[in-house]
RODO-2510 file (C-alpha; in nm, 4 decimals, decimal comma):
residues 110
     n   res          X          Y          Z
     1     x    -2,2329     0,8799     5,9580
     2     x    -2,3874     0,7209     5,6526
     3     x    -2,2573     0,3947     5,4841
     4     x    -2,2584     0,4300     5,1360
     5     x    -2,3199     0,1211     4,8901
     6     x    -2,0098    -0,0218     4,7565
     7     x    -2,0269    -0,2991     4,4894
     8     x    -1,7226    -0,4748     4,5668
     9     x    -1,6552    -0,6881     4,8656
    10     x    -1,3508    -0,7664     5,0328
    11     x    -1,1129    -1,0190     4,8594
    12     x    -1,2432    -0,9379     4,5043
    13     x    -1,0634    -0,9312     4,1989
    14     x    -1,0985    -0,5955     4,0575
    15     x    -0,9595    -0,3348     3,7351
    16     x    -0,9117    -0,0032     3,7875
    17     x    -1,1074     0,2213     3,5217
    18     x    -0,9590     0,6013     3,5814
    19     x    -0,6379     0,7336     3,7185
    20     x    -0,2987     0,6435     3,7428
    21     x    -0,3183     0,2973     3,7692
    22     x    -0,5183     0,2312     3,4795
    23     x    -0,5596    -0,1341     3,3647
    24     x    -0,4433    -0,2724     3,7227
    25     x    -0,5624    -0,5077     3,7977
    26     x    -0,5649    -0,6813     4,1964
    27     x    -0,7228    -0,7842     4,4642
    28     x    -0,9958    -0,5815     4,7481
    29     x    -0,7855    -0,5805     5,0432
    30     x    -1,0439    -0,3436     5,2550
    31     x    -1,3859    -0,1829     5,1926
    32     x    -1,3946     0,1582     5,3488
    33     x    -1,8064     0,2292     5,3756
    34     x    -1,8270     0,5014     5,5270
    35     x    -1,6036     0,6541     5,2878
    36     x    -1,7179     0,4815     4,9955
    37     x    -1,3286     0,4467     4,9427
    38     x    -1,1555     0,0224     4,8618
    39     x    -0,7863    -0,0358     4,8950
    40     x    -0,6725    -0,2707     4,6166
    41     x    -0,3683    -0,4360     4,6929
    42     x    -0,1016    -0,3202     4,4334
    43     x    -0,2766    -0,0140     4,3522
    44     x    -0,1969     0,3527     4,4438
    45     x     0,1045     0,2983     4,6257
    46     x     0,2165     0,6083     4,8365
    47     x     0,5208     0,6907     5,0216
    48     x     0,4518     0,7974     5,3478
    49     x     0,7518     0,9136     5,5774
    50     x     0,7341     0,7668     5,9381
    51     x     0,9019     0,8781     6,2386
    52     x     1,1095     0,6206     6,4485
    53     x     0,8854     0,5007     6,7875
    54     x     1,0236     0,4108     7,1501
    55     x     1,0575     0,0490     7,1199
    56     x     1,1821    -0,1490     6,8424
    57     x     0,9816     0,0349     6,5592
    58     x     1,2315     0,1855     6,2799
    59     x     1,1666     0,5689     6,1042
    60     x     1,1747     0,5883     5,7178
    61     x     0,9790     0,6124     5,4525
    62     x     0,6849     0,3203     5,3960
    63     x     0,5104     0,2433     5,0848
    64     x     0,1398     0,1003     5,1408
    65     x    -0,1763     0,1096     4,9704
    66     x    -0,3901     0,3923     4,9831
    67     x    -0,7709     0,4081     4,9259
    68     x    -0,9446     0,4932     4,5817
    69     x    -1,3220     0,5617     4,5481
    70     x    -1,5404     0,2341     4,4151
    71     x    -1,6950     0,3943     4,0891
    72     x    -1,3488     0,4007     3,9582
    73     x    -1,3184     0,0014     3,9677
    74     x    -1,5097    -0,2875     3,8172
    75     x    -1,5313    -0,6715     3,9124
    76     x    -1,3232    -0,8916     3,7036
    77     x    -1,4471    -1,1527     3,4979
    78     x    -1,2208    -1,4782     3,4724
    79     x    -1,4937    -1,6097     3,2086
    80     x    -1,4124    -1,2209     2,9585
    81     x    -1,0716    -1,1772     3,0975
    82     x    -1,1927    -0,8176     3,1496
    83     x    -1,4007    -0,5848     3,3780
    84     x    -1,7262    -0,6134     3,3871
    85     x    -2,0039    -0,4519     3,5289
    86     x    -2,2360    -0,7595     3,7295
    87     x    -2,5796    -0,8167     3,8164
    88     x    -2,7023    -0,9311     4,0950
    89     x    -2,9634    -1,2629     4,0854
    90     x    -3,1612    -1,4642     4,2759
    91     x    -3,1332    -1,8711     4,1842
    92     x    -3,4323    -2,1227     4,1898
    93     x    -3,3232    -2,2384     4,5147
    94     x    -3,2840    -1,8856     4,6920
    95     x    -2,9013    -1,8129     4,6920
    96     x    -2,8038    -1,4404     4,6170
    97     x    -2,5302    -1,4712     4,3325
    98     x    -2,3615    -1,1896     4,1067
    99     x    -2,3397    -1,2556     3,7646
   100     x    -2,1490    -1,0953     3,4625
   101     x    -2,3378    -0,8670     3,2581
   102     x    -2,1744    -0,9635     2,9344
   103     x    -2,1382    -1,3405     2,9330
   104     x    -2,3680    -1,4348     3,2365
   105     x    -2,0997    -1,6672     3,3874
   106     x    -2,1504    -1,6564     3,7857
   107     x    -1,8332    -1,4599     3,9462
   108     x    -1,7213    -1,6260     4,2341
   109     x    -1,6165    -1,4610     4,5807
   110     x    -1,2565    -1,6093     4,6203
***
C-alpha cells in the first residue's frame, strides 16, 4: 500500500477549507498516510452506536472524531490569524523549517 504525502503533521494547528465544519479551526490529532485522511480534534464529530462488551465496558452511543482528507485543510498562521498555505525552506545553517507563504513568519511545530 502506498503512503501518500500529507502536508500536515501531527499536533498542528489547522482550518478546515470545505465541508461542514467550515472555518474550524483545531488541532492534528492523527495523520492517516496511507489514507491520505487527518483527524482534527473538534472536527467532524460522528455518533457511532456501540454495543456493551463482557467486562466493565458500557453500550451507547459515542461521539469521536472521524477522519477528513488533507487537501481540505490548511496550516494556521498565528503571525495572519488565518490559513495559510506554507513553504518549505532550508536555513543557512541546514535546519528544514516551514514558512508562511503570505507573511514569511516561520510556523512552529507545537
Amino acid at each position: 500500500m502506498a503512503l501518500k504525502k500529507v502536508h500536515v503533521k501531527k499536533g498542528d494547528t489547522v482550518v478546515v477549507l470545505s465541508g461542514k465544519d467550515k472555518d474550524k479551526k483545531g488541532k492534528v490529532v492523527e495523520v492517516l498516510r496511507t489514507e491520505g485522511k487527518v483527524v482534527v480534534e473538534g472536527v467532524n464529530v460522528v455518533a457511532k452506536h456501540e454495543k456493551p462488551g463482557k467486562q466493565e465496558k458500557k453500550g451507547g452511543i459515542i461521539h469521536k472524531e472521524a477522519p477528513i482528507y488533507s487537501s481540505k485543510v490548511a496550516l494556521y498562521c498565528p503571525n495572519c490569524a488565518a490559513a495559510r498555505r506554507v513553504r518549505n525552506e532550508v536555513l543557512n545553517d541546514g535546519t528544514k523549517v516551514r514558512k508562511c507563504v503570505k507573511c514569511g513568519e516561520i510556523i512552529e511545530n507545537k
